[in-house]
DRENDO-1510 file (C-alpha; in Angstrom, 1 decimal, always signed):
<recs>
REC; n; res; u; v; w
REC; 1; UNK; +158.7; +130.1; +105.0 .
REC; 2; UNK; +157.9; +129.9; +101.3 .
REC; 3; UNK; +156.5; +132.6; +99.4 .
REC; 4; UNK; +153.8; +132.3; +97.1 .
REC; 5; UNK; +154.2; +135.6; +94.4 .
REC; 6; UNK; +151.9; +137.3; +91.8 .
REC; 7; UNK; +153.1; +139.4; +89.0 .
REC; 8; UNK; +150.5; +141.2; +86.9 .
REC; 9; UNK; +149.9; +144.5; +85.2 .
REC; 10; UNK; +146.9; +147.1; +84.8 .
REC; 11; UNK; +144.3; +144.2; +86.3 .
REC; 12; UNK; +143.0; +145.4; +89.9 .
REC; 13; UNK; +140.3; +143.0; +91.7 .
REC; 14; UNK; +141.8; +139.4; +91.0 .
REC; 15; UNK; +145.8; +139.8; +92.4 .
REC; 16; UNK; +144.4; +141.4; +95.7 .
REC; 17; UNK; +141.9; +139.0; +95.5 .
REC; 18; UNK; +144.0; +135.7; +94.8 .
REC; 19; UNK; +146.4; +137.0; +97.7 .
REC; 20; UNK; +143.8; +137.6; +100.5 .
REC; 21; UNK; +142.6; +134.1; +99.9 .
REC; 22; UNK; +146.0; +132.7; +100.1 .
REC; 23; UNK; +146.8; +134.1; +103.4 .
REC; 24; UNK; +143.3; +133.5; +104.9 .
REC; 25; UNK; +143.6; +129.9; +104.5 .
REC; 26; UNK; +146.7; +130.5; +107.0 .
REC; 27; UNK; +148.7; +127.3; +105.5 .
REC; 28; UNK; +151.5; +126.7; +107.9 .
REC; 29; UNK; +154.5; +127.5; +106.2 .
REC; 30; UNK; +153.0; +129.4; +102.9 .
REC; 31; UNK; +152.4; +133.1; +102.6 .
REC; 32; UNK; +151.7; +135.6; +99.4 .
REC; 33; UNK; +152.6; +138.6; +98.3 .
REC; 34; UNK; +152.8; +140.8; +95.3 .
REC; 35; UNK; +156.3; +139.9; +93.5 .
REC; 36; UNK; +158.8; +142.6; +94.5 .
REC; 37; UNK; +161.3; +142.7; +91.8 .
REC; 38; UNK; +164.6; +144.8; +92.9 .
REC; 39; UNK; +167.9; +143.2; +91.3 .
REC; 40; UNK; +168.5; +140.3; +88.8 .
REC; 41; UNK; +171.4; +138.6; +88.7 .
REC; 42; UNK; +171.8; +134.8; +86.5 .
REC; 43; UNK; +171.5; +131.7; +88.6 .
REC; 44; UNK; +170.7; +133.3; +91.3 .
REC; 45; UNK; +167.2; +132.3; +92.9 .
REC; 46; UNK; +164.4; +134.3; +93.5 .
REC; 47; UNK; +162.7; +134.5; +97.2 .
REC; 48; UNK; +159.4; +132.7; +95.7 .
REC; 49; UNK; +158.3; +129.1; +95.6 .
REC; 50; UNK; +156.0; +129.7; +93.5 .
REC; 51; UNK; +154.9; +133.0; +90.8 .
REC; 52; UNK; +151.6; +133.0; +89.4 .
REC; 53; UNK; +152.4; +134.9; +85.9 .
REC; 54; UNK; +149.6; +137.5; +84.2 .
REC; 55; UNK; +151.7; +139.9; +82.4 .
REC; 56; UNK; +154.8; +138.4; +81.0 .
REC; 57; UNK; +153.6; +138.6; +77.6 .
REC; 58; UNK; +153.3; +142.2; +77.5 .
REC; 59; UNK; +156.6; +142.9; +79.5 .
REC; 60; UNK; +160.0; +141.0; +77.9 .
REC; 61; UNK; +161.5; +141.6; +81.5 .
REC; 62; UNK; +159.3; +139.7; +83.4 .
REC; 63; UNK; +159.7; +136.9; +81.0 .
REC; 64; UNK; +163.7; +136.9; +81.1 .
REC; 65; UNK; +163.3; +137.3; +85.0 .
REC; 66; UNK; +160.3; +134.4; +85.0 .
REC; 67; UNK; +162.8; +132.0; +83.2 .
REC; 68; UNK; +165.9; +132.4; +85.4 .
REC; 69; UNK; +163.7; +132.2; +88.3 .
REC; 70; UNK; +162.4; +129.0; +87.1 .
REC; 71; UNK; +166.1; +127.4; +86.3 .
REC; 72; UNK; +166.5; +128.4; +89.9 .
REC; 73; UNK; +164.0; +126.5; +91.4 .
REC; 74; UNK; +160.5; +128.7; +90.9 .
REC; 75; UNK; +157.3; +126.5; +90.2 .
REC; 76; UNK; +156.5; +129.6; +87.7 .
REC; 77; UNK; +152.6; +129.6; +86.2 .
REC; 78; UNK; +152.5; +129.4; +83.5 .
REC; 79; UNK; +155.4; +127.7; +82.3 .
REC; 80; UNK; +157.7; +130.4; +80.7 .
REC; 81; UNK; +159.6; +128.4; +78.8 .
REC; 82; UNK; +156.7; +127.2; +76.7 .
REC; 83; UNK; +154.8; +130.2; +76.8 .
REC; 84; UNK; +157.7; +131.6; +74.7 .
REC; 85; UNK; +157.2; +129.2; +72.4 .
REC; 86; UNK; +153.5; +128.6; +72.0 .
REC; 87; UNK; +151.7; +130.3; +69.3 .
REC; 88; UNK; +147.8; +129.7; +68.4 .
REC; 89; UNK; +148.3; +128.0; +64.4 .
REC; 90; UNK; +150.7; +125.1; +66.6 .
REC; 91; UNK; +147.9; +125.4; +68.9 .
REC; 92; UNK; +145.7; +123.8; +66.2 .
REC; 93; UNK; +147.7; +121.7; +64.6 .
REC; 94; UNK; +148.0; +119.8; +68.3 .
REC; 95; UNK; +144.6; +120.0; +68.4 .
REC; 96; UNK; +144.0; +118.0; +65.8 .
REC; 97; UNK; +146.3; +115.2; +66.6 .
REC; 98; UNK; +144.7; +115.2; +69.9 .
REC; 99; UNK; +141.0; +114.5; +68.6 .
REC; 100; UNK; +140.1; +118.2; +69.6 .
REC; 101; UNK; +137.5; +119.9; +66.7 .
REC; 102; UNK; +139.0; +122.9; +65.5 .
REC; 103; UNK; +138.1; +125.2; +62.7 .
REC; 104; UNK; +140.0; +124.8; +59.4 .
REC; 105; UNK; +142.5; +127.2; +59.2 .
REC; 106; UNK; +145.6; +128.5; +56.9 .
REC; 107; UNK; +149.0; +130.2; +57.3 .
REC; 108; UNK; +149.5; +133.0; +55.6 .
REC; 109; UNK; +152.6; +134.7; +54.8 .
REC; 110; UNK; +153.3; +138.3; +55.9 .
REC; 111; UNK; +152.3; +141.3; +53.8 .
REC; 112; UNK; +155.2; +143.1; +54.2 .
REC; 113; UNK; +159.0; +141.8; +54.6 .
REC; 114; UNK; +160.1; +141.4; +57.8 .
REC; 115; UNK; +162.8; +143.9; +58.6 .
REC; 116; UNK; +166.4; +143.3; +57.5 .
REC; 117; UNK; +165.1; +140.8; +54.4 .
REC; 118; UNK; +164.6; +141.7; +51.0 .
REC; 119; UNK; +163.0; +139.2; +47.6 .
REC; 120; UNK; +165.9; +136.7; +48.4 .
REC; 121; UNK; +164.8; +135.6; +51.7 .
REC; 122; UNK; +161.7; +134.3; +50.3 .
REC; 123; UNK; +163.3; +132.2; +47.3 .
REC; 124; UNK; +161.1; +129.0; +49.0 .
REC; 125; UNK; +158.1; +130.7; +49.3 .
REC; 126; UNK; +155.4; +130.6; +46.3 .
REC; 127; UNK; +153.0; +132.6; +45.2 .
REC; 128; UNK; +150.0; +132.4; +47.6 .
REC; 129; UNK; +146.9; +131.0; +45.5 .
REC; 130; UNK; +143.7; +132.9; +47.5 .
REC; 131; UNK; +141.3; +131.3; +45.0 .
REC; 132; UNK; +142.2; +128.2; +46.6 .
REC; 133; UNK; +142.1; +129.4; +49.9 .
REC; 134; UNK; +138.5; +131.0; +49.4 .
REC; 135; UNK; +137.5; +127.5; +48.3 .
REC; 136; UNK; +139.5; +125.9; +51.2 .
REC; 137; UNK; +138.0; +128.2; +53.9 .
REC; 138; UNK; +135.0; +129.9; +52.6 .
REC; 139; UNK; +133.1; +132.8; +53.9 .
REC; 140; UNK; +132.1; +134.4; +56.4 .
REC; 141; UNK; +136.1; +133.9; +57.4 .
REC; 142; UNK; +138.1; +135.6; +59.9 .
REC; 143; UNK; +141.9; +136.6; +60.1 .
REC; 144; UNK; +143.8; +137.3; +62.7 .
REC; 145; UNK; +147.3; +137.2; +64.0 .
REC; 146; UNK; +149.0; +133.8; +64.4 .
REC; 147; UNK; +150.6; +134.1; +67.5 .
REC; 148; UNK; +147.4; +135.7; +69.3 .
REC; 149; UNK; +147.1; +138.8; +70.6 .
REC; 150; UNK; +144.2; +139.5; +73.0 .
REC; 151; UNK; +141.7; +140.5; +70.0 .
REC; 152; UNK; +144.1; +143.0; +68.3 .
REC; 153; UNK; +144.5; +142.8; +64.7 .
REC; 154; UNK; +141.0; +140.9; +64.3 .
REC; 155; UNK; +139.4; +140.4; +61.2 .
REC; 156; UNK; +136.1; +139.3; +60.2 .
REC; 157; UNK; +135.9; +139.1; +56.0 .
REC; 158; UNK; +132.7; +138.2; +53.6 .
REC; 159; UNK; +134.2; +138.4; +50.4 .
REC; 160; UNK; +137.3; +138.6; +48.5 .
REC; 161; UNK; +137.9; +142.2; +48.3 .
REC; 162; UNK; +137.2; +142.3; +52.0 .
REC; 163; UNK; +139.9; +140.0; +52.5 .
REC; 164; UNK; +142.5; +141.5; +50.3 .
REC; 165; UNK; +141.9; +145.3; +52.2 .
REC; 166; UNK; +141.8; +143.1; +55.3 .
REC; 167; UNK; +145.5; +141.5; +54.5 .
REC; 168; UNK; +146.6; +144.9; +53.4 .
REC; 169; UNK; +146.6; +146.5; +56.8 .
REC; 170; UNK; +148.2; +143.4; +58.4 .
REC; 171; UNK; +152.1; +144.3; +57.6 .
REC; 172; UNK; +154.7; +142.2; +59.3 .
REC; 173; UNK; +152.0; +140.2; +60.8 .
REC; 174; UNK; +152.4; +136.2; +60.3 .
REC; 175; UNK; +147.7; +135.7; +60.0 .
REC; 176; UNK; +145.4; +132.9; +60.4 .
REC; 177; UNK; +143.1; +132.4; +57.8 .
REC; 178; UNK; +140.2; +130.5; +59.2 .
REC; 179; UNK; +136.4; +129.8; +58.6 .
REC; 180; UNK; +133.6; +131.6; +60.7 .
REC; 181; UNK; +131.7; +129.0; +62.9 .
REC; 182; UNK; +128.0; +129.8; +62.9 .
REC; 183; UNK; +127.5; +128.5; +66.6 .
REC; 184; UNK; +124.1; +127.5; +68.3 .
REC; 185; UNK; +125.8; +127.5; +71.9 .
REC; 186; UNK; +129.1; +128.9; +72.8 .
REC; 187; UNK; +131.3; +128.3; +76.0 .
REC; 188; UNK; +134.7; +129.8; +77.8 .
REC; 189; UNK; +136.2; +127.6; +79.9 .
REC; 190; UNK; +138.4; +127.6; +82.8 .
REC; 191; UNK; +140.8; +125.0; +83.6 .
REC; 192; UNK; +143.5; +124.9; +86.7 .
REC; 193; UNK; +145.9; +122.3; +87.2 .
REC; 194; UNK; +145.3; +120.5; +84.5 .
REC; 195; UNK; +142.2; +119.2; +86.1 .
REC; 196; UNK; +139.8; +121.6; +87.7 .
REC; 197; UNK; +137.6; +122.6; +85.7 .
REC; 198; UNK; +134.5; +125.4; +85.3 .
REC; 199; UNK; +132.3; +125.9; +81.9 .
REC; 200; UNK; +130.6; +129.1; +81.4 .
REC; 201; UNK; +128.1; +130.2; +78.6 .
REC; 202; UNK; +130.0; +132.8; +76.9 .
REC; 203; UNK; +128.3; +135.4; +74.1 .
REC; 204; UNK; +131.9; +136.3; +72.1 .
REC; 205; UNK; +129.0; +139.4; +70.1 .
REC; 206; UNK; +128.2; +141.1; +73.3 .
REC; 207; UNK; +130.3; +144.2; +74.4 .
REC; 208; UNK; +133.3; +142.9; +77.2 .
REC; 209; UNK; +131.6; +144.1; +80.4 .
REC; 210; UNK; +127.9; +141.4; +79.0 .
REC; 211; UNK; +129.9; +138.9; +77.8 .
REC; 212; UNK; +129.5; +136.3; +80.7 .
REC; 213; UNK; +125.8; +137.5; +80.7 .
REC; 214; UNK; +124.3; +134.7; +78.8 .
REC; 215; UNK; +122.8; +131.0; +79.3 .
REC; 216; UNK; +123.6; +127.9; +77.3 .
REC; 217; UNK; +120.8; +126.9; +74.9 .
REC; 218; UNK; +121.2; +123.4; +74.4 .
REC; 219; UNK; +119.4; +121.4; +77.1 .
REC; 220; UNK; +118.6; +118.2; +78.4 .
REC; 221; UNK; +120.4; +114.7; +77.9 .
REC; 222; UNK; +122.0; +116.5; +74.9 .
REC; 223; UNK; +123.0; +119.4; +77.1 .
REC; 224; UNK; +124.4; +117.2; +79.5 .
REC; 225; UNK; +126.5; +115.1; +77.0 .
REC; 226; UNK; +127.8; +118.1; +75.8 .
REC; 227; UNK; +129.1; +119.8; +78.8 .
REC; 228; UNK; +130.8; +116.2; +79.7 .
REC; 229; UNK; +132.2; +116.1; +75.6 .
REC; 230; UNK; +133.9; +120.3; +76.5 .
REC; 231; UNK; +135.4; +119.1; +80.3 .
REC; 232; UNK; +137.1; +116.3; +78.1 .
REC; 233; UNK; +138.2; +118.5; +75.3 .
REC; 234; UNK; +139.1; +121.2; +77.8 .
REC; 235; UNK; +141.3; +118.2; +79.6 .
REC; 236; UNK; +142.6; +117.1; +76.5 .
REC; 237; UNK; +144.1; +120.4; +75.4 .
REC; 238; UNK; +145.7; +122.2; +78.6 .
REC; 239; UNK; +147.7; +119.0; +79.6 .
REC; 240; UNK; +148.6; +118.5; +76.0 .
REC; 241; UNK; +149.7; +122.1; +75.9 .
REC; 242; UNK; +151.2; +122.3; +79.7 .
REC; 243; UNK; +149.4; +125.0; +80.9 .
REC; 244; UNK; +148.4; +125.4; +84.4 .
REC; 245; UNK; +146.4; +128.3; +84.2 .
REC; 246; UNK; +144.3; +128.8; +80.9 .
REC; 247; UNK; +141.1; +129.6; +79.7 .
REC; 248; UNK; +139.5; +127.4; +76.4 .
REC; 249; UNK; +136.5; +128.6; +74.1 .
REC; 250; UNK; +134.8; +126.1; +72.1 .
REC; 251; UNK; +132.0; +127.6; +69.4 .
REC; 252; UNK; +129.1; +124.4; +69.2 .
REC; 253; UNK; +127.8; +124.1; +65.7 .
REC; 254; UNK; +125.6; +121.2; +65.1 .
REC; 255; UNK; +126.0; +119.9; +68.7 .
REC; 256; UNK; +129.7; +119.9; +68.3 .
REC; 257; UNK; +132.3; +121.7; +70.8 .
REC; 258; UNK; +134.8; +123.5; +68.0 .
REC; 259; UNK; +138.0; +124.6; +70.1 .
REC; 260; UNK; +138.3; +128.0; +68.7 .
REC; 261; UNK; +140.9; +129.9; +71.3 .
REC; 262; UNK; +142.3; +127.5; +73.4 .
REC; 263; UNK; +146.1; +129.8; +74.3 .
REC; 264; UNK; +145.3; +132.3; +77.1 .
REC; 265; UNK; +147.5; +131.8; +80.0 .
REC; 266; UNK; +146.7; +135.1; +81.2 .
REC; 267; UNK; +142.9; +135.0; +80.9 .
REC; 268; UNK; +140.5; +137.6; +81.8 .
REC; 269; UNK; +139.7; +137.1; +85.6 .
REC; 270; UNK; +138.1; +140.5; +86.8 .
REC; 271; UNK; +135.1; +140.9; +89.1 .
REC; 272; UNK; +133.4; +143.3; +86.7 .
REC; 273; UNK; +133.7; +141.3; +83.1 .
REC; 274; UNK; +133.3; +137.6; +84.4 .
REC; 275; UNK; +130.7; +137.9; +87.5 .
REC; 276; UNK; +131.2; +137.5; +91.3 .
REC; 277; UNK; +130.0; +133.3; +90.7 .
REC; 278; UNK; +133.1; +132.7; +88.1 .
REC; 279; UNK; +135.2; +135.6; +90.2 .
REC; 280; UNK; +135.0; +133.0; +93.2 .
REC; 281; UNK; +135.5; +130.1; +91.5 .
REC; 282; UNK; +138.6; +131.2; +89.4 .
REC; 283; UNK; +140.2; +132.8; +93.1 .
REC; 284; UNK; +139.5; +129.8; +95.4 .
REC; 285; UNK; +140.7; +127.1; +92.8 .
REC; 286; UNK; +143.9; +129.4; +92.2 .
REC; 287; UNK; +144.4; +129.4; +95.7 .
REC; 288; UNK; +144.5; +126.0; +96.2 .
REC; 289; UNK; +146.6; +125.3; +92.8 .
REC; 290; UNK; +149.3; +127.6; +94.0 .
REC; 291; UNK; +149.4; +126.1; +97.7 .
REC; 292; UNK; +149.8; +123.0; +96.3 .
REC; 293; UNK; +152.5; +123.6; +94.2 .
REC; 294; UNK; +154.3; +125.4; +96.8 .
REC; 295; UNK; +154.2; +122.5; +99.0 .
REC; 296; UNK; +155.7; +120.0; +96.1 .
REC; 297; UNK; +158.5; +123.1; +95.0 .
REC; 298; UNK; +161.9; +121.2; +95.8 .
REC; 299; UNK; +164.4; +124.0; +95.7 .
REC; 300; UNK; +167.5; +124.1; +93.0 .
REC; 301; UNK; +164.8; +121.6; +90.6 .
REC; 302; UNK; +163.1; +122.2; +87.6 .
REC; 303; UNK; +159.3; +122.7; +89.5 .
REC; 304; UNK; +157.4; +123.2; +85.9 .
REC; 305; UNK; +154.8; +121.6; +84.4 .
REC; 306; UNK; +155.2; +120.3; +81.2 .
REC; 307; UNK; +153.0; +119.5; +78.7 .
REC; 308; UNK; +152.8; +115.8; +77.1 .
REC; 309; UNK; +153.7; +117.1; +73.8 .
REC; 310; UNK; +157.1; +118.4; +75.2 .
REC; 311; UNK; +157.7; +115.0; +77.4 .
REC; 312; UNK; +157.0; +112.9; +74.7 .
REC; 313; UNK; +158.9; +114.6; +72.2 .
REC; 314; UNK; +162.3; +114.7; +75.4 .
REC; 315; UNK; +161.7; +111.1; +76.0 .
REC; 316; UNK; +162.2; +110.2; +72.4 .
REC; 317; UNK; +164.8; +112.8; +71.1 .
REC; 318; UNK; +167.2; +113.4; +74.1 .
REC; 319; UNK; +170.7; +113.1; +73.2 .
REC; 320; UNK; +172.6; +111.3; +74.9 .
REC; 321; UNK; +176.4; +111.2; +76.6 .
REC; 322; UNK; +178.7; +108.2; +75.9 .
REC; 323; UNK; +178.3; +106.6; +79.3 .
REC; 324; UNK; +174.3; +107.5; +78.8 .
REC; 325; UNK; +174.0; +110.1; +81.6 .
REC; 326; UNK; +174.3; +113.6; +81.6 .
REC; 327; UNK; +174.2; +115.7; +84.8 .
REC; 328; UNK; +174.4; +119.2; +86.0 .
REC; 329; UNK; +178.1; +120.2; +86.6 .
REC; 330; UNK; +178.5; +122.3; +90.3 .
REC; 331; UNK; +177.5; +126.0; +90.0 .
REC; 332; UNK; +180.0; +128.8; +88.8 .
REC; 333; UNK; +181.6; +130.6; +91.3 .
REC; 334; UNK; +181.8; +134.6; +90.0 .
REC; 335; UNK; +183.9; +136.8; +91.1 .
REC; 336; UNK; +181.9; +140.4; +90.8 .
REC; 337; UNK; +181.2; +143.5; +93.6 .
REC; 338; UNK; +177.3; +142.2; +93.6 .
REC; 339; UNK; +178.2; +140.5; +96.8 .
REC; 340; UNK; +176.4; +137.2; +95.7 .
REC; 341; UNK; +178.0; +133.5; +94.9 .
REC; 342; UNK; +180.9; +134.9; +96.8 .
REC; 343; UNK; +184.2; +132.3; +95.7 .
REC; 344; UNK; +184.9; +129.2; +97.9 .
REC; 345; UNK; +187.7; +129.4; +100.1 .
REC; 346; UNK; +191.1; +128.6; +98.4 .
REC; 347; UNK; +192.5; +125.1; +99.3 .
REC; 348; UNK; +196.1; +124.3; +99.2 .
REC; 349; UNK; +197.5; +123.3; +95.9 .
REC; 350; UNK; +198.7; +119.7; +95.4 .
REC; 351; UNK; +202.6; +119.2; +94.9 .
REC; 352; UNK; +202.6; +118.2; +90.9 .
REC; 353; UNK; +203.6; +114.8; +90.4 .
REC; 354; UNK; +206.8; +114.7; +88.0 .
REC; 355; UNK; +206.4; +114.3; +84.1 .
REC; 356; UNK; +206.8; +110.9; +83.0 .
REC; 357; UNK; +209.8; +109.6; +80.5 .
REC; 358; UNK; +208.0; +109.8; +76.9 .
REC; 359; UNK; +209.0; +105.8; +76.4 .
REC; 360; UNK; +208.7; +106.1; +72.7 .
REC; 361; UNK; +211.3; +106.1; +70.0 .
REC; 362; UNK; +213.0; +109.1; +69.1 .
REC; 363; UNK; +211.9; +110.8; +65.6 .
REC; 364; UNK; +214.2; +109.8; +62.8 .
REC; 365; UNK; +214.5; +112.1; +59.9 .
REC; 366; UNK; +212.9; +110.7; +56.7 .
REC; 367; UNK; +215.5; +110.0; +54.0 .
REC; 368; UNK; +215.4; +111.4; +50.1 .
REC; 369; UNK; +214.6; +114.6; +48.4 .
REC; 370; UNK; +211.6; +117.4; +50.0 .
REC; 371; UNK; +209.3; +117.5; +46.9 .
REC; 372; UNK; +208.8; +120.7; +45.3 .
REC; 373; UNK; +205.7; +122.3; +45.6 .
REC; 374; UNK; +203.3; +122.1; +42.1 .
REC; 375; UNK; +202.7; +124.7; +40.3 .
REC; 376; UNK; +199.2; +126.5; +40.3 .
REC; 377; UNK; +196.8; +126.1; +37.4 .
REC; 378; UNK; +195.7; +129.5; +36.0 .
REC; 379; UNK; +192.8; +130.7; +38.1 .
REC; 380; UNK; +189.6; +130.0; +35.9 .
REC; 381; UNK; +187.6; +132.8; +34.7 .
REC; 382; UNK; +184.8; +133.7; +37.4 .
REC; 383; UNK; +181.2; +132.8; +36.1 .
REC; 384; UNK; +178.8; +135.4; +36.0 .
REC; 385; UNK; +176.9; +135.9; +39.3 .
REC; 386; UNK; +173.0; +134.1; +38.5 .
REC; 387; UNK; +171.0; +136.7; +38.2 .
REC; 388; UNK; +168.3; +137.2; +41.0 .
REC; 389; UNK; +164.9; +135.3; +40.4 .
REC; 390; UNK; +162.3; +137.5; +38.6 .
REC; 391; UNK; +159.7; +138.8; +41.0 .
REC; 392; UNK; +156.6; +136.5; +40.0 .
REC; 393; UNK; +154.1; +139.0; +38.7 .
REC; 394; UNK; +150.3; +139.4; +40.3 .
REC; 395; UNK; +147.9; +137.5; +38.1 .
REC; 396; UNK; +144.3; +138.8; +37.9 .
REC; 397; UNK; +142.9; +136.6; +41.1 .
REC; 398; UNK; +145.6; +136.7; +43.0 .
REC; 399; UNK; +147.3; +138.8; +46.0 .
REC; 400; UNK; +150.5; +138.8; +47.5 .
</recs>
């Protein structure tokens, strides 16, 4: 039997949900449950095929237990490997090399030092010009953090001063500084597998619960090419990125889809905020996406999906071993009082063969006088330590 698992936090109506449907399709073989962690040990597999992940993010844990359980043989969703490493301004920087529209957008340094630097660690980093970047961007602009954050942290700015008190309150936080898009038509966007797809008018102003309650205003022929230009856009950025399980928002100014947040492998699935119509959709195509991994899973293999950044970049960077091949040696055996990868029965030792005869000459002593060793030159006169670059100073138009 193989054992399709969920992990999540505070949401209710989608887990319950996504289970009941799993089971009431009645796949022989396949069942699901709500992830029961008790004990975990390294290299040793979970009970689960297959984990659908919606809380990793907020709980380090999960995401330690997510990744052992994938080098064990889980198909985890998302990918936890990647999810580690993904953050929203590399999310738009693969954007653009993948034809996606995205808003133009800046890294900015942290306000404050990180903990456990001081003015040293920051020797490459120059004086941040925000003149340039209020040309670059202009306003209305918004800032917010770089590696996402569910709306936390979220700035919209419509001047300079509101920008500087903005940046002021940000503190360790690495920000995106990025221009507002004034949009006609805006859209969320569900995609599973890397190929189911479901586009839903989204209104971003309205409170959480009203968000979904809206209607796209671009009709027609136009309309239609539109909704075909955001399924290909959609496409173009989940299997770029890898994710199985994601949600895409694209902001249409001028009849162009703008990919705005495109990172949410946890996305907002409840009854109450999206609407019984998307609430279906998201549960039935889930339940299907997770069966059919769990049929594919091959246990002890890598069952994750990668995106074709990450293959691309393997196929032309792997390092190779002399012969060309490099394999998985056979599994530690440890030796604890856990009761698990108990140690292989002892087999009998081999009789050692007997040392061979060294064949070679033996060593002559070398002939003349052992040199004396020099003497040491006087020790030169340390330099003065350089002196510590001078902290640049704060010109008039300028922040740090």
């Amino acid at each position: 039997m193989k054992k399709i698992g969920i992990l999540f936090g505070q949401e209710n109506t989608f887990p319950q949900a996504f289970v009941d449907r799993v089971n009431q399709k009645a796949v022989d073989g396949i069942t699901a449950e709500f992830v029961r962690i008790e004990e975990v040990e390294q290299a040793v597999a979970s009970d689960y095929a297959v984990i659908i992940d919606r809380i990793s993010q907020d709980v380090p844990f999960y995401r330690a237990y997510l990744k052992n359980a994938a080098l064990t043989g889980t198909a985890v969703i998302n990918n936890p490997f990647w999810w580690s490493a993904d953050e929203k301004f590399f999310n738009n920087a693969l954007a653009v090399q993948l034809g996606v529209p995205v808003p133009k957008t800046l890294l900015l340094p942290s306000k404050a030092r990180p903990d456990d630097t001081n003015e040293n660690s920051f020797r490459n980093l120059a004086m941040f010009d925000w003149h340039k970047a209020f040309e670059k961007i202009g306003f209305p602009a918004f800032m917010k953090p770089h590696a996402g954050g569910g709306w936390k942290s979220v700035y919209k700015v419509d001047n300079p001063d509101e920008a500087w008190r903005a940046y002021d309150e940000t503190g360790q936080l690495v920000m995106l500084y990025q221009e507002a898009v004034d949009f006609e038509d805006y859209f969320r966007c569900y995609c599973l597998g890397g190929k189911d797809v479901l586009i839903m008018p989204y209104e971003p102003r309205n409170a959480p619960h009203q968000r979904y309650q809206t209607e796209m205003k671009t009709q027609g022929e136009a309309g239609e090419k539109l909704l075909a230009t955001i399924k290909d856009y959609t496409l173009r950025l989940c299997q770029g990125l890898g994710y199985d399980f994601n949600t895409v928002e694209f902001a249409v100014r001028g009849g162009v889809p703008i990919a705005i947040d495109f990172g949410n492998p946890a996305p907002d699935a409840d009854l109450n905020s999206v609407g019984p119509e998307n609430f279906e959709w998201v549960v039935e195509h889930a339940a299907k996406l997770a069966i059919e991994r769990a049929q594919a899973q091959k246990a002890g293999q890598d069952n994750l999906t990668w995106g074709t950044f990450v293959q691309k970049s393997a196929r032309q960077t792997a390092i190779a071993s002399t012969d060309g091949t490099v394999e998985i040696g056979a599994a530690v055996h440890e030796t604890n009082d856990l009761g698990t990868n108990p140690p292989k029965a002892a087999q009998p030792a081999k009789k050692a063969a007997a040392p061979k005869k060294d064949a070679s000459p033996a060593p002559v002593a070398p002939e003349g006088e052992v040199p004396k060793p020099a003497k040491k030159a006087p020790a030169a006169k340390a330099a003065p330590a350089a002196s510590a670059p001078a902290k640049p100073t704060k010109s008039a138009g300028k922040k740090s």
